[in-house]
N, C-alpha and C positions, 0 to 999 in steps of 0.2 A: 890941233884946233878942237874943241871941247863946245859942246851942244846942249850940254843939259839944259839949260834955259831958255831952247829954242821955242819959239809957240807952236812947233809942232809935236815935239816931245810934251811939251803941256796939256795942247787937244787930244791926243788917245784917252788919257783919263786911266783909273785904276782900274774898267772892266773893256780896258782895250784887247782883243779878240784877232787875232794875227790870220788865222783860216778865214774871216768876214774880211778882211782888209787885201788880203791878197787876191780873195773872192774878186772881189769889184777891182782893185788894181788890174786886175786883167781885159779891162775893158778900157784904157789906156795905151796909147803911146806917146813916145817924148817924139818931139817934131825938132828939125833939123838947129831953131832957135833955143831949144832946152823948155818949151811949154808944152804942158801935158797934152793930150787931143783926144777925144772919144774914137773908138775906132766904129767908123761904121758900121752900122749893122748888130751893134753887139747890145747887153744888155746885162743887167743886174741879175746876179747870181740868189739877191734874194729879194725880194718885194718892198721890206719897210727902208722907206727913206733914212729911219734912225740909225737902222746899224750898218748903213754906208760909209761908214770912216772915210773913205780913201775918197770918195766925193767932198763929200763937211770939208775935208783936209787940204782940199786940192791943190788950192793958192800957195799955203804954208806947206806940204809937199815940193811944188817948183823952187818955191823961193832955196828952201833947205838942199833940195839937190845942187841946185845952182852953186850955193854959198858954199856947199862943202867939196864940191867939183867930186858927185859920187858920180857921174858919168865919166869922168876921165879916167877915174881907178879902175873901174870895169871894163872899161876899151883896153889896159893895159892889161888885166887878167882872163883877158877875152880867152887863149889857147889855155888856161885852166878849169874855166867854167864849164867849155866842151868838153875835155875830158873827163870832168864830174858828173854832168848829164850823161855820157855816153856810157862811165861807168853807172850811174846808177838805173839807164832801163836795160842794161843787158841785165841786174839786180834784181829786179822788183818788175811786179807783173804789174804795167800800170793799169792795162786794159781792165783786170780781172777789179783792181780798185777802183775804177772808173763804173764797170757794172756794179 
């Protein structure tokens, strides 16, 4: 199944910025229905409404996840994703890049 023409792939736009979208993605989770949900308490990683992507996008976000059943592929690659995170903070100082 092929997406280019999804309206979500259309809304990033040519100065779509992957660090600002994952920014605010993080201020997300999928709820047991497959819709997005603010997580309490949290908050935008940068100020200007504009380069919220992942807000602007929200609707076309759910809808796209939905249609492509990318939560299904992920539940199936769940014991590989841990071990890619597991190997990558024994890797990489997150802390030191976090300061």
């Amino acid at each position: 199944m092929l997406f280019f023409d999804d309206p979500l792939l259309a809304g990033l736009g040519a100065d779509f910025n992957l660090p600002r979208l994952i920014g605010n993605a993080a201020n997300f989770r999928f709820d047991p229905e497959g819709d997005l949900r603010l997580v309490p308490g949290s908050r935008p990683m940068w100020d200007d409404a504009d380069g919220d992507v992942f807000t602007r996008l929200r609707s076309d976000m759910e809808w796209f996840v939905k249609r492509s059943r990318t939560r299904g592929f992920l539940q199936t690659q769940a014991d590989t994703l841990r071990q890619v995170r597991a190997t990558y903070a024994a890797n990489v100082d997150v802390g030191d890049m976090q300061a």
